[in-house]
N, CA and C atoms as a LAMMPS dump frame, in Angstrom:
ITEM: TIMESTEP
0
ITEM: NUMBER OF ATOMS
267
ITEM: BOX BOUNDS ff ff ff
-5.0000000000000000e+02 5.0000000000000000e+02
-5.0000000000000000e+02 5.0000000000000000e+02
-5.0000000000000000e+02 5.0000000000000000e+02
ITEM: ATOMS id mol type element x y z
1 1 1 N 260.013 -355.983 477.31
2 1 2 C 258.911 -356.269 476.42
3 1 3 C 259.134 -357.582 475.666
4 2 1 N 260.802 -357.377 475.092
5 2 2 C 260.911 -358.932 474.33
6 2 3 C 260.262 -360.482 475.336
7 3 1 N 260.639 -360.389 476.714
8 3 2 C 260.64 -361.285 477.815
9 3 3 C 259.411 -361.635 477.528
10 4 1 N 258.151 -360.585 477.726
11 4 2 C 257.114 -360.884 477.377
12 4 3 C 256.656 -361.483 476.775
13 5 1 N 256.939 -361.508 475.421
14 5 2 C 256.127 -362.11 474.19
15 5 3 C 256.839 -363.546 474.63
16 6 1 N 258.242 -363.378 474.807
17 6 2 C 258.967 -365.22 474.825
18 6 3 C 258.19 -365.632 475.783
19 7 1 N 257.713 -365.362 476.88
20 7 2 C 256.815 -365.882 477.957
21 7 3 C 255.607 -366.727 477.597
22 8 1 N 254.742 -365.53 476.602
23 8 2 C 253.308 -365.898 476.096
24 8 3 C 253.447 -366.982 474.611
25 9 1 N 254.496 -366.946 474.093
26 9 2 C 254.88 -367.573 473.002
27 9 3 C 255.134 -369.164 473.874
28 10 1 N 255.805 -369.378 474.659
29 10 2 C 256.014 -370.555 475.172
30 10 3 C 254.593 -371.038 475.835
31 11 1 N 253.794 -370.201 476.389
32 11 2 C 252.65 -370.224 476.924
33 11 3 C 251.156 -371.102 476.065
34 12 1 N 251.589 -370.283 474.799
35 12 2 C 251.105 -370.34 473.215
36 12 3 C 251.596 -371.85 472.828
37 13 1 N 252.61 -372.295 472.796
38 13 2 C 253.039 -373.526 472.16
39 13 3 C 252.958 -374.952 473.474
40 14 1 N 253.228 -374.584 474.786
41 14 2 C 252.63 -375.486 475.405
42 14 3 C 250.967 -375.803 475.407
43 15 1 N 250.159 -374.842 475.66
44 15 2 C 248.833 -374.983 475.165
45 15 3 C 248.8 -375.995 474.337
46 16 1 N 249.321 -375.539 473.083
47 16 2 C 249.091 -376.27 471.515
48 16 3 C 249.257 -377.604 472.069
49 17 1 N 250.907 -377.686 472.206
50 17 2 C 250.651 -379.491 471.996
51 17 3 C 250.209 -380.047 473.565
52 18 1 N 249.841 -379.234 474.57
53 18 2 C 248.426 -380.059 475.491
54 18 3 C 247.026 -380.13 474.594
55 19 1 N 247.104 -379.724 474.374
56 19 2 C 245.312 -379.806 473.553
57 19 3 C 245.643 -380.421 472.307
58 20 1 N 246.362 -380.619 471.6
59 20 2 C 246.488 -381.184 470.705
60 20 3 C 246.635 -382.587 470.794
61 21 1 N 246.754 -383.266 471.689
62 21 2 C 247.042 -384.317 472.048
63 21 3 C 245.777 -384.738 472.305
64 22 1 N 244.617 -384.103 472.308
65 22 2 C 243.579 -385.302 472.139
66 22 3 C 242.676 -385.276 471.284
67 23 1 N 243.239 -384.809 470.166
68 23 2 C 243.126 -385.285 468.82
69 23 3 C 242.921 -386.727 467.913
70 24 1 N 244.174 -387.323 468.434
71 24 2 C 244.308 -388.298 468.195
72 24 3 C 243.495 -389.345 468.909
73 25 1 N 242.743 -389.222 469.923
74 25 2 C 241.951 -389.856 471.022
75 25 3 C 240.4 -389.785 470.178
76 26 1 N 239.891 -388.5 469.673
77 26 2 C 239.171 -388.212 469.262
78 26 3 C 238.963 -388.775 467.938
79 27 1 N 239.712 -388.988 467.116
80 27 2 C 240.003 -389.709 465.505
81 27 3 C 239.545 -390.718 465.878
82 28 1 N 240.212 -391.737 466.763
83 28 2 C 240.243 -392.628 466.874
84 28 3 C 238.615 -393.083 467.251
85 29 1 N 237.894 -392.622 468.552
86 29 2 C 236.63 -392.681 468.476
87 29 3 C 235.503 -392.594 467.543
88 30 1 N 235.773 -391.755 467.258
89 30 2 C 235.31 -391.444 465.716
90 30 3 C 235.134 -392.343 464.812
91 31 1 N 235.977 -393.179 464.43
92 31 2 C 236.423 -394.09 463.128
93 31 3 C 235.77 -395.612 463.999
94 32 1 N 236.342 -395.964 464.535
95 32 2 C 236.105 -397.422 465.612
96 32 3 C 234.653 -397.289 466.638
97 33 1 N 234.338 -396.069 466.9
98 33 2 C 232.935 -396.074 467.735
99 33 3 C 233.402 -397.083 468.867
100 34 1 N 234.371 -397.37 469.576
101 34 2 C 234.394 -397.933 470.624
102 34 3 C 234.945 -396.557 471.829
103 35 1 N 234.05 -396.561 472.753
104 35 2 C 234.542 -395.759 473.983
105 35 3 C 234.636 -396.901 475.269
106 36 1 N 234.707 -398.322 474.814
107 36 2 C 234.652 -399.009 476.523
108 36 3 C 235.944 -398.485 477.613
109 37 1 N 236.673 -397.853 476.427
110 37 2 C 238.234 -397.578 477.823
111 37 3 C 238.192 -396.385 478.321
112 38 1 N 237.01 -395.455 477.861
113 38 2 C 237.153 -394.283 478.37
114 38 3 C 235.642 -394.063 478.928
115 39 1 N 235.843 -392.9 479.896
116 39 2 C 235.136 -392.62 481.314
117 39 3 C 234.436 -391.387 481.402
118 40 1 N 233.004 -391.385 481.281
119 40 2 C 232.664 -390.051 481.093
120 40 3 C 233.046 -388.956 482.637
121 41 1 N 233.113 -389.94 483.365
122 41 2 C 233.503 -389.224 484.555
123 41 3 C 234.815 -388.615 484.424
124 42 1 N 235.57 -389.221 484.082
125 42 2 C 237.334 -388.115 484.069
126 42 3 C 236.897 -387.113 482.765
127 43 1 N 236.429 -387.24 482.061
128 43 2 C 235.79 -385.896 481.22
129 43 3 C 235.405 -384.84 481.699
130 44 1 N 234.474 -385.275 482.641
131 44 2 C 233.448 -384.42 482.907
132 44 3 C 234.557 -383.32 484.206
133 45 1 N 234.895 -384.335 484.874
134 45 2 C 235.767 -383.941 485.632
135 45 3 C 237.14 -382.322 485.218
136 46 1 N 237.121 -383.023 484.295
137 46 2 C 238.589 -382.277 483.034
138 46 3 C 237.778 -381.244 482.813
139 47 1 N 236.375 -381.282 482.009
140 47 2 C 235.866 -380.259 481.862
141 47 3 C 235.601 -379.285 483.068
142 48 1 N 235.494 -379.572 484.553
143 48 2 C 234.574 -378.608 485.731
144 48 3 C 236.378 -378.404 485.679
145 49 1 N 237.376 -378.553 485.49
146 49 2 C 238.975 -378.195 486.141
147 49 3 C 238.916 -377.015 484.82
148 50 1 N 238.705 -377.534 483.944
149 50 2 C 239.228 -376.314 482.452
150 50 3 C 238.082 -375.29 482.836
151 51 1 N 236.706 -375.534 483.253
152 51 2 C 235.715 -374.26 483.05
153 51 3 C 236.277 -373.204 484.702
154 52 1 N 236.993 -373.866 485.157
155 52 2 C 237.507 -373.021 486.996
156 52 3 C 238.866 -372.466 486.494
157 53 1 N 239.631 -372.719 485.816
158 53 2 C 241.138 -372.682 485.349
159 53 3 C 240.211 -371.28 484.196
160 54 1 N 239.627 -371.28 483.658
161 54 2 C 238.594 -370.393 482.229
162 54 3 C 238.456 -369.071 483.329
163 55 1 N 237.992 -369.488 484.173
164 55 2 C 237.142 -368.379 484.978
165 55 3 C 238.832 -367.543 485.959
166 56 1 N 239.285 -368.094 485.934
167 56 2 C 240.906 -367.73 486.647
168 56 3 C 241.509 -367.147 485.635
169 57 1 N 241.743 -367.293 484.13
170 57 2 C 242.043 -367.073 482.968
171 57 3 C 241.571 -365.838 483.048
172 58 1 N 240.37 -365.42 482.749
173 58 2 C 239.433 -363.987 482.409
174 58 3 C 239.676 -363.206 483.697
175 59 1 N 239.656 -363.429 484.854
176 59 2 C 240.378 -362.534 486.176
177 59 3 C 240.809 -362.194 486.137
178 60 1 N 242.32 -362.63 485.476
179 60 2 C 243.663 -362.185 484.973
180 60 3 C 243.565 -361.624 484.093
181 61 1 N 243.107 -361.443 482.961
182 61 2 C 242.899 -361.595 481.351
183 61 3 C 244.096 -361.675 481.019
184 62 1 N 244.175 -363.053 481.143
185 62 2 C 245.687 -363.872 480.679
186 62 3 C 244.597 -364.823 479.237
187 63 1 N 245.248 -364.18 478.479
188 63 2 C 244.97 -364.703 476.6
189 63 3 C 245.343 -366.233 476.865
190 64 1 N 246.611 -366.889 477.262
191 64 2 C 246.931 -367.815 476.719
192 64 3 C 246.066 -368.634 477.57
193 65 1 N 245.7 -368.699 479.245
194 65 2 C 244.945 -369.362 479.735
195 65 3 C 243.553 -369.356 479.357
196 66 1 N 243.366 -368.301 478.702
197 66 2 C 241.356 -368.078 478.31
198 66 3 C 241.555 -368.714 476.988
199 67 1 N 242.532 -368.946 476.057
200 67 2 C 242.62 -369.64 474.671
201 67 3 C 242.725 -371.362 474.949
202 68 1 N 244.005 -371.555 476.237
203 68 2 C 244.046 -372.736 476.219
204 68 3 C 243.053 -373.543 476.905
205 69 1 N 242.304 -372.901 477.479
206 69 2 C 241.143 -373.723 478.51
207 69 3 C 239.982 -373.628 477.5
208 70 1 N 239.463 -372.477 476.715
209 70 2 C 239.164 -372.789 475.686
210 70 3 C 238.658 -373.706 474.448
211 71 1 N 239.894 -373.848 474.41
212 71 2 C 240.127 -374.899 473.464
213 71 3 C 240.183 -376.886 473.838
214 72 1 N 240.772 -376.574 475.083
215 72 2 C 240.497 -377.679 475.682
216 72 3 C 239.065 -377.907 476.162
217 73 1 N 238.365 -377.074 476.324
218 73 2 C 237.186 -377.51 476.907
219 73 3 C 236.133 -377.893 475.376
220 74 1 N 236.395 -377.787 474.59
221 74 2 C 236.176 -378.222 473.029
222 74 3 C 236.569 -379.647 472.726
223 75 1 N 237.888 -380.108 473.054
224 75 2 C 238.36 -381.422 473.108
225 75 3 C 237.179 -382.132 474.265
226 76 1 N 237.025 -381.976 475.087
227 76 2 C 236.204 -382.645 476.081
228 76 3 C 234.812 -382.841 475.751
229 77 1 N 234.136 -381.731 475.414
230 77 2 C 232.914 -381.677 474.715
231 77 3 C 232.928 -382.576 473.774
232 78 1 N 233.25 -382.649 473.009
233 78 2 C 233.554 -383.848 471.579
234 78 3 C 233.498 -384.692 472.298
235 79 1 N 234.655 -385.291 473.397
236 79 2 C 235.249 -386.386 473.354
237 79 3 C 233.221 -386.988 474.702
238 80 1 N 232.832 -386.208 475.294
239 80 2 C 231.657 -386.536 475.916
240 80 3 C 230.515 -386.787 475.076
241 81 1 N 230.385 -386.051 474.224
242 81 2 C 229.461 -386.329 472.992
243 81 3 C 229.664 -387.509 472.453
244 82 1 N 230.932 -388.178 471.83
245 82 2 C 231.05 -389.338 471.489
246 82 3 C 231.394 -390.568 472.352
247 83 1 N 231.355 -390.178 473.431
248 83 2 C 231.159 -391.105 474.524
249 83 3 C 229.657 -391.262 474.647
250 84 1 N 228.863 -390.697 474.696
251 84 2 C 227.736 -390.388 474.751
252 84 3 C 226.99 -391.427 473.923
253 85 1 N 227.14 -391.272 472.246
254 85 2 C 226.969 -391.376 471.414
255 85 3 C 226.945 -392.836 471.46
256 86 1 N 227.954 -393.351 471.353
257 86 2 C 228.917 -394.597 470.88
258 86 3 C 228.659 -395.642 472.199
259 87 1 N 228.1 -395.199 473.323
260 87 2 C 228.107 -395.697 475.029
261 87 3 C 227.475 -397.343 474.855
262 88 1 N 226.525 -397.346 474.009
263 88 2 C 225.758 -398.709 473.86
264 88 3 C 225.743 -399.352 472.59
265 89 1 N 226.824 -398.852 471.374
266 89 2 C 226.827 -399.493 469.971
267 89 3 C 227.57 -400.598 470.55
């Protein structure tokens, strides 16, 4: 049982700092309104991989994959919205 939790706990903290990491991508857009270096296509892309990886997640009902795809697919949304947004300022 202990194995377990150390499994989903490592599961839990890799998630974190993958998704957390585009945070700082996101600030940054945000504040500067420049997106010329970024691509709505590798977004969009990231997003159809996290919503297939989501749907593999709930099959299983593996928590940490349905939290971390999740959550990442939240980072992407933002980060397409302000691509979106910002595309012709």
């Amino acid at each position: 049982m202990e194995y377990l939790i150390l499994v989903r706990l490592i599961g839990f903290v890799g998630m974190a700092l993958m998704n957390v990491s585009a945070i700082p991508q996101i600030r940054k857009v945000s504040k500067t309104h420049k997106v010329k270096d970024l691509t709505i296509k590798r977004e969009l892309l990231l997003l159809s991989g996290c919503t297939l990886y989501l749907i593999y997640g709930i099959l299983r009902k593996d928590p940490v994959i349905i939290v971390s795809n999740l959550w990442a697919m939240s980072m992407f949304f933002s980060l397409i919205y302000l691509i979106l947004k910002y595309k012709k300022s």
